[in-house]
N, C-alpha and C positions, 0 to 999 in steps of 0.2 A: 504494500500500500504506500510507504513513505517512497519508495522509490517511483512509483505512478506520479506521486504531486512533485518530486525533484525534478523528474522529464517534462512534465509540464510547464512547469517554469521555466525550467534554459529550453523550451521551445518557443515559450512565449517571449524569453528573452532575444533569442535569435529573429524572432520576425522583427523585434524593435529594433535590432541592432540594423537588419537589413534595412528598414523603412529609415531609420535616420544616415543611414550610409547615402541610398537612393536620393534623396532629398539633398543632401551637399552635396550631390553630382551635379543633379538637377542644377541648383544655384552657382555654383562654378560654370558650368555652361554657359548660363545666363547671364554672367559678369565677364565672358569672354575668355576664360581659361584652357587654354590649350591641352588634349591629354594626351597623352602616348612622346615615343621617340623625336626629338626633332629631324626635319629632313635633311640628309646628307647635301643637298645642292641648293642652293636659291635660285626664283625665278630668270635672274641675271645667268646664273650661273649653267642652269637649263637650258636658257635656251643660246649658249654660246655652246654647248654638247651637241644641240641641233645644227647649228650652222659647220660645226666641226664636223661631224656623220655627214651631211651634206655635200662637203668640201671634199672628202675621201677618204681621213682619215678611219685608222683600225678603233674598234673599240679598246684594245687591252691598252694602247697610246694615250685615248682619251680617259681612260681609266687612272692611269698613273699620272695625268698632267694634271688632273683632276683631285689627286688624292684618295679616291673612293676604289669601289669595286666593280668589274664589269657588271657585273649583273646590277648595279644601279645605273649605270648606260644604255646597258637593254633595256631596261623601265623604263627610262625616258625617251629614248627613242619608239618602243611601243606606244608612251602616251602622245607622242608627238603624232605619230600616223592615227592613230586616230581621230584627233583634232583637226585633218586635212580634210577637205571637203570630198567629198565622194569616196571615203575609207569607210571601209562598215568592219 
């Protein structure tokens, strides 16, 4: 029996915990709070990747002059071709 009303309680503490968790997201959000990793490249720095890919260069080049990873290259270059008019 005591142990039925101890699991109820850290149940019912856990949904308060969740609800006031949810809620300071919620208002973070809302005050413009950014969450997760920042991005490896800036807009500037994006799209001078795009004009580099353009121009001829390799990506492991762009990679290293860059500082970052190829596979953040590939990204960018995938989102770039999609942003072209007529890419689906």
């Amino acid at each position: 029996m005591t142990m039925q009303v101890i699991a109820a309680v850290a149940e019912f503490e856990r949904d308060l915990l969740i609800e006031r968790t949810q809620s300071a997201i919620i208002w973070a959000k809302s005050t413009g709070k950014h969450f997760g990793r920042p991005p490896a490249l800036n807009t500037d720095e994006r799209e001078a990747v795009v004009r580099r890919l353009d121009a001829g260069a390799s990506i492991a080049e762009i990679a290293r002059e860059f500082k970052t990873t190829r596979q953040t290259i590939m990204r960018v270059n995938k989102a770039a071709l999609k942003l072209q008019p007529g890419n689906r």
